[in-house]
DOTI-849525 format. One record per residue (C-alpha): chain; residue number from 0; y, z, x. Coordinates in pm, 1 decimal, m for minus. Layout:
! DOTI-849525
+------+-----+----------+----------+----------+
| unit | pos |        y |        z |        x |
+------+-----+----------+----------+----------+
|    A | NUM |        Y |        Z |        X |
...
+------+-----+----------+----------+----------+
***
This chain:
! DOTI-849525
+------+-----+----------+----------+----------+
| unit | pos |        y |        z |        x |
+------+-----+----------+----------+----------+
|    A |   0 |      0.0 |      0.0 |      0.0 |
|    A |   1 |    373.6 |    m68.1 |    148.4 |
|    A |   2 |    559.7 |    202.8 |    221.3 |
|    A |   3 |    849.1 |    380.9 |     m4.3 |
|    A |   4 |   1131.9 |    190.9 |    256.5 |
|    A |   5 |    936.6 |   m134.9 |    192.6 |
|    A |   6 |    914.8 |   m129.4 |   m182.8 |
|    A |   7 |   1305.5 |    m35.8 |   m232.3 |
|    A |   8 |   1362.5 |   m346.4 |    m15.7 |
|    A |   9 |   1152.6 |   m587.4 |   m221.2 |
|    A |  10 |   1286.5 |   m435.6 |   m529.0 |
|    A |  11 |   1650.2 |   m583.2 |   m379.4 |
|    A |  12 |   1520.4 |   m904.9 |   m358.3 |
|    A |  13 |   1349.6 |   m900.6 |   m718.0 |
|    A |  14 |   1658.0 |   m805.2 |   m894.8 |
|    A |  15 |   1846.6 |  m1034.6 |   m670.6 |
|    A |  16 |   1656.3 |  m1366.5 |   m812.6 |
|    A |  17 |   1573.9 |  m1196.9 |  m1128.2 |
|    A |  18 |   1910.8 |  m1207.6 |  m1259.0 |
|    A |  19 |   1841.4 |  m1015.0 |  m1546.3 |
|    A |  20 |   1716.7 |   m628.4 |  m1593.1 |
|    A |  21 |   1434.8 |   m609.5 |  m1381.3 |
|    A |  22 |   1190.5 |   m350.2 |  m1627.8 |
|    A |  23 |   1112.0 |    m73.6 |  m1401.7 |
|    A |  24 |    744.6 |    m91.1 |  m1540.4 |
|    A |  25 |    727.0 |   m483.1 |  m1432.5 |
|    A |  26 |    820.3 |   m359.6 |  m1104.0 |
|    A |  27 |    585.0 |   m105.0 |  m1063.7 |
|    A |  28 |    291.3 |   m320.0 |  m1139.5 |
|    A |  29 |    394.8 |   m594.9 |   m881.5 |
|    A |  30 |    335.1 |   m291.2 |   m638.5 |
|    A |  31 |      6.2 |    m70.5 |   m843.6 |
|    A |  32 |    266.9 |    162.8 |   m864.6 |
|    A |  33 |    315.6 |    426.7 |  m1169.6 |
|    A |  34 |    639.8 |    349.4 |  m1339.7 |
|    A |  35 |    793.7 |    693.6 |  m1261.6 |
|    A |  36 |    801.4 |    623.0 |   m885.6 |
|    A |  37 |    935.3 |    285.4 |   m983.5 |
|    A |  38 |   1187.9 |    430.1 |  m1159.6 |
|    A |  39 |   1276.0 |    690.6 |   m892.3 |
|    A |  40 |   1332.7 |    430.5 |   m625.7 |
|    A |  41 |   1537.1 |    255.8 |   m826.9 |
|    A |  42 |   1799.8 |    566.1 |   m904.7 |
|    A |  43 |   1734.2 |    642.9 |   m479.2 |
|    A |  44 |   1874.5 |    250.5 |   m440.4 |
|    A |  45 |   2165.1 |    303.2 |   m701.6 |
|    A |  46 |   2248.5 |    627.6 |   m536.2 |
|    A |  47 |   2274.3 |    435.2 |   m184.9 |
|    A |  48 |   2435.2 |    132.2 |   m302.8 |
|    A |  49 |   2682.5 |    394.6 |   m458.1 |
|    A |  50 |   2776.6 |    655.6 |   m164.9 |
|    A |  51 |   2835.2 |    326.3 |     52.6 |
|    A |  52 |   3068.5 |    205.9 |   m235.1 |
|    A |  53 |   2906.4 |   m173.1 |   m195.4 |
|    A |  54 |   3020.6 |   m450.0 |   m370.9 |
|    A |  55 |   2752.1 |   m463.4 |   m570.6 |
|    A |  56 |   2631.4 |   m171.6 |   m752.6 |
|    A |  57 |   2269.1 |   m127.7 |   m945.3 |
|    A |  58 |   2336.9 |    m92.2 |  m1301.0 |
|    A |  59 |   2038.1 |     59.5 |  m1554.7 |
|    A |  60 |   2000.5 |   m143.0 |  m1865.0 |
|    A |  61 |   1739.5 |    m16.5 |  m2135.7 |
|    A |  62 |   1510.3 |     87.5 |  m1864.3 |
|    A |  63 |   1576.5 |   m211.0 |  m1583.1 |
|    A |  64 |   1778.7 |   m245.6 |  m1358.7 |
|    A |  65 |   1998.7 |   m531.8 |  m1214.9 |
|    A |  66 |   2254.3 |   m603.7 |   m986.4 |
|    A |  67 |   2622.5 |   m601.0 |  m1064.5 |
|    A |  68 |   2972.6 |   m657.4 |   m917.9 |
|    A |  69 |   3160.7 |   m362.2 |   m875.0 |
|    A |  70 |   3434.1 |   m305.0 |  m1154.8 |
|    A |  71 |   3712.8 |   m232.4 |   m899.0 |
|    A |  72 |   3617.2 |   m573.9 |   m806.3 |
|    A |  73 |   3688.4 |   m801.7 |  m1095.3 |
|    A |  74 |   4028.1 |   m927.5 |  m1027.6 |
|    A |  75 |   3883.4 |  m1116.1 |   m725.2 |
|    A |  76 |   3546.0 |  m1208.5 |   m901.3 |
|    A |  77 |   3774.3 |  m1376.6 |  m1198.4 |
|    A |  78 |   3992.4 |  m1521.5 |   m904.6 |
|    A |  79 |   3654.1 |  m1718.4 |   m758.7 |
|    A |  80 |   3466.4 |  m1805.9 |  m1126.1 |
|    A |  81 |   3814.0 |  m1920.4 |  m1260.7 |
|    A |  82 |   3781.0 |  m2289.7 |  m1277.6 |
|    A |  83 |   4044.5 |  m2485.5 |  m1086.6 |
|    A |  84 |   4323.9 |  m2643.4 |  m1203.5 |
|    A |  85 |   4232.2 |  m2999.0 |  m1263.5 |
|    A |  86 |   4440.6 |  m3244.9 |  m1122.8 |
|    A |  87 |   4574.0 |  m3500.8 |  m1392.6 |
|    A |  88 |   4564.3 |  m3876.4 |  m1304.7 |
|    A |  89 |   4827.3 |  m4036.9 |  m1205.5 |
|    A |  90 |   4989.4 |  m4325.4 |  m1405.5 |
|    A |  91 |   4869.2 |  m4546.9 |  m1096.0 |
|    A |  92 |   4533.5 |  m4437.1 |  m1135.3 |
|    A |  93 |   4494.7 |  m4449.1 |  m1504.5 |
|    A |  94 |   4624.6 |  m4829.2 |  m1515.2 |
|    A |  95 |   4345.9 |  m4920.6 |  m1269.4 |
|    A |  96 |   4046.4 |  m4672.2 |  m1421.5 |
|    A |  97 |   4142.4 |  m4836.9 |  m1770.6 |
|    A |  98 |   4104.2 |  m5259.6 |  m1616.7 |
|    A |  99 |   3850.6 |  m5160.5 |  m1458.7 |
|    A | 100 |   3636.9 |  m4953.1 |  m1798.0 |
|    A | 101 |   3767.3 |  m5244.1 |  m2009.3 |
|    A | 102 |   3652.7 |  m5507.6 |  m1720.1 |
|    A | 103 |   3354.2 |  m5404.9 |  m1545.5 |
|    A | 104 |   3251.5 |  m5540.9 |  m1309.4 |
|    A | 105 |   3595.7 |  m5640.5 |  m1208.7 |
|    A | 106 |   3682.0 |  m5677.8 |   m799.2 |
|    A | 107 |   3970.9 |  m5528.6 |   m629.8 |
|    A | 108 |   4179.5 |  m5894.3 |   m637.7 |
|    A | 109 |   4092.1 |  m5910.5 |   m994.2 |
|    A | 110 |   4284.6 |  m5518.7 |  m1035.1 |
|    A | 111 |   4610.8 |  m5623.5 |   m846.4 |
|    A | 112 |   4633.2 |  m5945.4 |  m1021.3 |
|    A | 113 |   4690.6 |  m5748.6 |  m1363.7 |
|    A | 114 |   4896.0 |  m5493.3 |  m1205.4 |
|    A | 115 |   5043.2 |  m5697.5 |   m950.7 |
|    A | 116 |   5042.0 |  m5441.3 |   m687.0 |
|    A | 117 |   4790.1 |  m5286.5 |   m429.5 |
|    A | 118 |   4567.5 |  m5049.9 |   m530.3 |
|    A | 119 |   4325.8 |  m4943.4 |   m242.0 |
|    A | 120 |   4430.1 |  m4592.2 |   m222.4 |
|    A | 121 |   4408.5 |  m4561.0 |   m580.7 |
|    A | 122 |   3999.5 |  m4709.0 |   m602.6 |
|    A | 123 |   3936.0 |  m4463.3 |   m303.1 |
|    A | 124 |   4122.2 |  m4165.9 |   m491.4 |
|    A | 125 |   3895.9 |  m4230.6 |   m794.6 |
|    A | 126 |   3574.3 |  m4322.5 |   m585.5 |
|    A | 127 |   3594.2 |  m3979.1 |   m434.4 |
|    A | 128 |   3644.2 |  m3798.8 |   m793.4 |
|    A | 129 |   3366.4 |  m4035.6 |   m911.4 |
|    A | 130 |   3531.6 |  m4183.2 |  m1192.1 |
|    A | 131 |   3414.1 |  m4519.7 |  m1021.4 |
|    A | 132 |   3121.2 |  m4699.9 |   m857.5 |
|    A | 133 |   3036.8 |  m4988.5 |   m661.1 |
|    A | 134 |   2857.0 |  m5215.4 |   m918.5 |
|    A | 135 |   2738.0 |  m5452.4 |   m670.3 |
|    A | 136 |   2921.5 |  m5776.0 |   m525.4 |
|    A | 137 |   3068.9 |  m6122.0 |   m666.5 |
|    A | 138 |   2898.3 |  m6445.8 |   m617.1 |
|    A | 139 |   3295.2 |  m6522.5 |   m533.1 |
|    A | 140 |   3470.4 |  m6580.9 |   m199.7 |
|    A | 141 |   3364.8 |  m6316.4 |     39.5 |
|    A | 142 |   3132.8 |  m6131.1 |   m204.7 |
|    A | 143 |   3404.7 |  m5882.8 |   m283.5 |
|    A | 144 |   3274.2 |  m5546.3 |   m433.0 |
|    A | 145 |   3232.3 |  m5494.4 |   m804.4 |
|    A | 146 |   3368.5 |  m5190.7 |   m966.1 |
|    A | 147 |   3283.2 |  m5009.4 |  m1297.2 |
|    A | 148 |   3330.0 |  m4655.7 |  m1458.8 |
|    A | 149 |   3082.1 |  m4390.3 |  m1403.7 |
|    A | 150 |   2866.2 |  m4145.6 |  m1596.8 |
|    A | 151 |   3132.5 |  m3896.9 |  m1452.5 |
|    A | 152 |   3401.6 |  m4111.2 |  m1647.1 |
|    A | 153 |   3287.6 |  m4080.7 |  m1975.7 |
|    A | 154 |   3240.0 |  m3686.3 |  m1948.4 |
|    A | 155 |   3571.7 |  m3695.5 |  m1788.7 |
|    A | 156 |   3762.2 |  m3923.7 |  m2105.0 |
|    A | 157 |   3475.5 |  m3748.3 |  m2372.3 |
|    A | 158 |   3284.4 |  m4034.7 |  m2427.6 |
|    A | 159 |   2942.2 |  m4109.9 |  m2533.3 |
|    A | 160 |   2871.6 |  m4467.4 |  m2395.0 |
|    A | 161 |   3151.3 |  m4727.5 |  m2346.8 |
|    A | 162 |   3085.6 |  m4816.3 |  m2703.8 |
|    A | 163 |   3311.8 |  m4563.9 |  m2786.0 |
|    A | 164 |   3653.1 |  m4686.2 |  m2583.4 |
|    A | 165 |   3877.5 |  m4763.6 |  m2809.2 |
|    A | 166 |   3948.6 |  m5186.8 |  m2896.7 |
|    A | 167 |   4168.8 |  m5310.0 |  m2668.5 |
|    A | 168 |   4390.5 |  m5378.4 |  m2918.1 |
|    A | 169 |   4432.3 |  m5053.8 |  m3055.7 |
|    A | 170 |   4574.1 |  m4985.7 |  m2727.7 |
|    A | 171 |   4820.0 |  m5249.2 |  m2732.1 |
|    A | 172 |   4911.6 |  m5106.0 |  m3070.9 |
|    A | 173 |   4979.2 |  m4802.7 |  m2963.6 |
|    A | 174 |   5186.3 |  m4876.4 |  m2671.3 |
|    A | 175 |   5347.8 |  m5092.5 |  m2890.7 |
|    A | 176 |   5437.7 |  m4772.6 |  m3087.8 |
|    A | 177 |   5492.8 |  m4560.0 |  m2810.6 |
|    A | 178 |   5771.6 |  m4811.7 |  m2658.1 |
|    A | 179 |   5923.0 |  m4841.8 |  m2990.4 |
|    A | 180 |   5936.0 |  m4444.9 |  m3048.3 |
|    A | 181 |   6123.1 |  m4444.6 |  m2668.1 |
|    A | 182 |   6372.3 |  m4711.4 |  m2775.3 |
|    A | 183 |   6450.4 |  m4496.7 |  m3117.0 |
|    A | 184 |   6508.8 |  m4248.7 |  m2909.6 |
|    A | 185 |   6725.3 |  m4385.0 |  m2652.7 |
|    A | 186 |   6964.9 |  m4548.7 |  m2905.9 |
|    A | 187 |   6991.1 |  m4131.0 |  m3088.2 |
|    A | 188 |   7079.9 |  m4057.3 |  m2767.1 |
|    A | 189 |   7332.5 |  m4326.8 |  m2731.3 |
|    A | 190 |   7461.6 |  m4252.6 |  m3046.3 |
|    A | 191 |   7484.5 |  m3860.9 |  m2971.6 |
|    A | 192 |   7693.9 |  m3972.3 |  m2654.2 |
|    A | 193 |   7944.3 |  m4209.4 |  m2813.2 |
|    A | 194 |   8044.9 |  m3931.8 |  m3128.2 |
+------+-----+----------+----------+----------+
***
């Protein structure tokens, strides 16, 4: 049988992967042991963990134990589990993500002939956050690359499948409305400034 120093230590490493209360009784059949020494080297551990005021403390749940962050703690445990901000798109890079999900395959030459501008830093900004792929290469000049939208896109824009982009002409429509609302604007404001 392992000794008393050997069983507290594998008990740390069970609760550590267990993840949940780790039933003192469970324990002490993984070792033959009764469930009253199992229980007692768990309170020895907690009493350990707590007179070296750890990071971790053992916590007992309904007769298990488990591992837990100390509560003096959680300010810098919501710090690290807080999601980060998430960087919006620029206007740059949602004009080319939007050719090339309405597109696809479309090449690079084929993007900065509909903006009319370069765009490599903007394919290798949204290659590295995945939004795009390499979809293979042209039969055309060169064999230029091929670009379409990712799995990561449509999780990213709350789509199913690209099915669900809106028509293209519901877009124009709505930049349509969108430049009209600016203009009615701009002429209140005119207005406003010449009273």
């Amino acid at each position: 049988m392992p000794s008393k120093r050997a069983i507290k230590s594998a008990f740390e490493s069970l609760m550590f992967v267990w993840g949940e209360p780790l039933d003192a009784k469970l324990a002490a059949e993984l070792f033959n042991i009764n469930k009253n020494d199992a229980f007692d080297y768990f309170n020895e551990l907690r009493q350990e963990y707590e007179q070296e005021k750890r990071g971790i403390v053992i916590r007992e749940i309904n007769g298990g134990f488990q591992f837990v962050s100390r509560a003096e703690n959680a300010e810098y445990v919501e710090r690290l589990l807080s999601p980060a901000k998430q960087k919006r798109l620029t206007q740059s890079a949602l004009e080319v993500l939007a050719i090339i999900a309405y597109k696809q395959p479309v090449t690079r030459g084929e993007i900065e002939s509909i903006r009319g501008i370069k765009c490599d830093r903007v394919l290798e900004g949204l290659l590295k956050k995945d939004l795009i792929q390499e979809a293979g290469r042209s039969n055309g000049v060169g064999r230029p690359i091929l670009y379409g939208t990712t799995d990561s896109f449509l999780k990213y824009f709350g789509f199913k499948n690209l099915k669900d982009l809106p028509d293209i002409d519901d877009i124009e429509n709505v930049i349509l409305e969108e430049t009209q609302e600016d203009e009615i604007d701009l002429q209140q404001i005119s207005l406003d400034f010449n009273d």
